[in-house]
N, C-alpha and C positions, 0 to 999 in steps of 0.2 A: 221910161224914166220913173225913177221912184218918186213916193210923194215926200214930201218933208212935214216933219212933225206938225207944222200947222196945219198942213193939208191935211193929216190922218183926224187931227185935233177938230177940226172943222167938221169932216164925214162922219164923226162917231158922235159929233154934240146934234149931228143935223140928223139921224138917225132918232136918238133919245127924244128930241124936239118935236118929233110926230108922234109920240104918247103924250096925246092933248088931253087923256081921261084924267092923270092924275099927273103931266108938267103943266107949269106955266111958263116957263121959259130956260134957255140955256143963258150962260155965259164963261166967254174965254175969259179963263187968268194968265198963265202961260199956254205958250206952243204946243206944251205937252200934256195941258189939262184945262177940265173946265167945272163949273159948279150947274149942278140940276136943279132948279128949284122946285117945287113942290107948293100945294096948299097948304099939305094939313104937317108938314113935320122940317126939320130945317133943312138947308142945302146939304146935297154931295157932291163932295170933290173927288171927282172921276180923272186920272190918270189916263193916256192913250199909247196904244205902240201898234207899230204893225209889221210885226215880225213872224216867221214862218218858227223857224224854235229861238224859243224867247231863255235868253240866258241869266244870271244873277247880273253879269255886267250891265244888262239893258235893265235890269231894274235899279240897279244905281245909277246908271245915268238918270233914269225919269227920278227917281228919287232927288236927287242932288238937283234936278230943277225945280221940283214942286215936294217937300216933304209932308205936304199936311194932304195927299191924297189918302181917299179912304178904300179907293177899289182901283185896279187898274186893269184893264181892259184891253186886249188884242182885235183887232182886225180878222185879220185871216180865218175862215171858218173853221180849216182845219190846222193854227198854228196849235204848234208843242209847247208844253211849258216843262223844262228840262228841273230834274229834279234841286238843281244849286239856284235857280228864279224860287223856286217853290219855298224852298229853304229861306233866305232871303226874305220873301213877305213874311212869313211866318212869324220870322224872328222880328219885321218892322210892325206887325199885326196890321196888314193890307191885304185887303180881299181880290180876288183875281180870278179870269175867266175870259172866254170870249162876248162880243157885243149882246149876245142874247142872252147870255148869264146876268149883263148887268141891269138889262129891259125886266127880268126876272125880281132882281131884287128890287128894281125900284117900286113895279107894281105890286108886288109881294109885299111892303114895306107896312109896318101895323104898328110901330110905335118910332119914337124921336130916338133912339140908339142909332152910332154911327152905323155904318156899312161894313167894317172892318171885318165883322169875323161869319160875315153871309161866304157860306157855302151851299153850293146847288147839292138839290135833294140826293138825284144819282149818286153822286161821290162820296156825302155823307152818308149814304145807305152803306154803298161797298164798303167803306171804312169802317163802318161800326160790324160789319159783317164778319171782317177780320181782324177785329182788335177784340170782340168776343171769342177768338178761338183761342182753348188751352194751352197747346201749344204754341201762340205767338211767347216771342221775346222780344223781337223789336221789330217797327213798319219805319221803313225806307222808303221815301215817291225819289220812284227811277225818273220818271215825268208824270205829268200829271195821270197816265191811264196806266201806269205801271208801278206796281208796288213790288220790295225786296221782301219776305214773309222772312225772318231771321226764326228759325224754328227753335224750342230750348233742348226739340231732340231731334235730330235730322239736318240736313244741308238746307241752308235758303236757295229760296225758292222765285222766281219773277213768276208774278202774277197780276192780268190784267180783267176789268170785269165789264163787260160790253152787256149795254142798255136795249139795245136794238130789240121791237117786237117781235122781226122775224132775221133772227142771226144766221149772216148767208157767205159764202166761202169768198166773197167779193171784198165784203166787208174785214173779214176776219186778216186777207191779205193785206186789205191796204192799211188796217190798224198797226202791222209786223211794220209794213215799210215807212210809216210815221212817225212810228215811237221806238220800234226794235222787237227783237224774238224777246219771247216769254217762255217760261216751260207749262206753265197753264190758262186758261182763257174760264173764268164762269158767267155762265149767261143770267146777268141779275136779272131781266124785267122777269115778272112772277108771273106775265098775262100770256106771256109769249114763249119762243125757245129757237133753238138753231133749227138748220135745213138739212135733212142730210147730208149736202152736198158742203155744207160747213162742216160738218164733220168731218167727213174726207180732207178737205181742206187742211183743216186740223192737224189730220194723221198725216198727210204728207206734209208737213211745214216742222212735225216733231212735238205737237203741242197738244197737250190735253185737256180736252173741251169737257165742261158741266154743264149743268144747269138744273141737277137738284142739289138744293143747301146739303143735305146728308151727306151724299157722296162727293160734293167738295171736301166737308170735313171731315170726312176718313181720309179722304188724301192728304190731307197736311198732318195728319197724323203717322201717314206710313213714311217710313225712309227713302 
């Protein structure tokens, strides 16, 4: 049986509530949100959902209960957030993530600005990765790990960029069946890199794997 919005509202304030280093206490305002309080900077109003792919519909609905959330937060470890959810905050300027993105920003938190426009390090790396390339023209979020590359010379492109230290053909699969096929895959962490057996992976799924910056960006560059 599913839970109901208070129930998820309850698990994700009772979650936050045991970062005693820097909360003092939660509290409910609606079923579908709650406020963190802190010492040193003011309350946030945290949004809850717990959905597997989170659509624009499920952010108007939590919207239209609570408009003045500053982040809104999924459950599921590995839910989707579909590119028209994404769109959506963007456009309300609401920050969004799974539960430990929002653990992230709370302790992360170094001055009184809302939450609104925290993005996790990951995504704003990739992002600026490819919004620095010459030939972009325009970035499309297919969902949140998949970006449309609109080239100004060439066909767009789905491309996704996986964090993982040791990217392994396990992972690369079940990122495909989460989010969707891509035509290429770069492996951000700089510490790390795929397995062979990712690559295979790769080559049989039709996808083409990196993980040096250079020859990502010759490839957006060829047709």
């Amino acid at each position: 049986m599913a839970r109901s919005p208070q129930d998820n509202t309850n698990f994700a304030s009772s979650m936050i509530a045991r970062m005693t280093e820097v909360v003092q206490r939660v509290e409910t305002v609606t079923p579908y949100s709650f406020l963190v309080h802190t010492e040193k900077f003011p309350p946030v109003r945290v949004g809850v959902l717990s959905i597997n792919k989170v659509e624009a519909s499920d952010i108007q609905r939590l919207l239209d209960a609570d408009p003045r959330v500053e982040f809104i937060a999924n459950i599921p470890k590995v839910g989707v957030w579909q590119g028209s959810a994404i769109h959506l905050l963007q456009e309300k300027g609401v920050a969004f993530g799974p539960v430990k993105h929002l653990m992230g920003a709370i302790s992360g938190r170094r001055d009184e600005e809302p939450l609104n426009d925290y993005e996790h390090a990951e995504t704003k790396y990739f992002k600026t990765i490819l919004s620095q390339h010459k030939n972009l023209h325009k970035l499309v979020r297919i969902t949140d790990l998949i970006y449309e590359f609109h080239r100004k010379n060439g066909e767009p492109l789905l491309i996704a960029g996986l964090n993982d230290y040791e990217l392994t053909g396990v992972m690369i699969r079940a990122a495909v069946a989460q989010h969707g096929q891509v035509s290429i895959i770069f492996a951000t962490n700089p510490n790390g890199g795929p397995t062979p057996e990712a690559y295979d992976a790769a080559k049989s799924m039709g996808i083409e794997l990196y993980d040096q910056r250079n020859d990502f960006y010759r490839r957006l560059h060829t047709p």
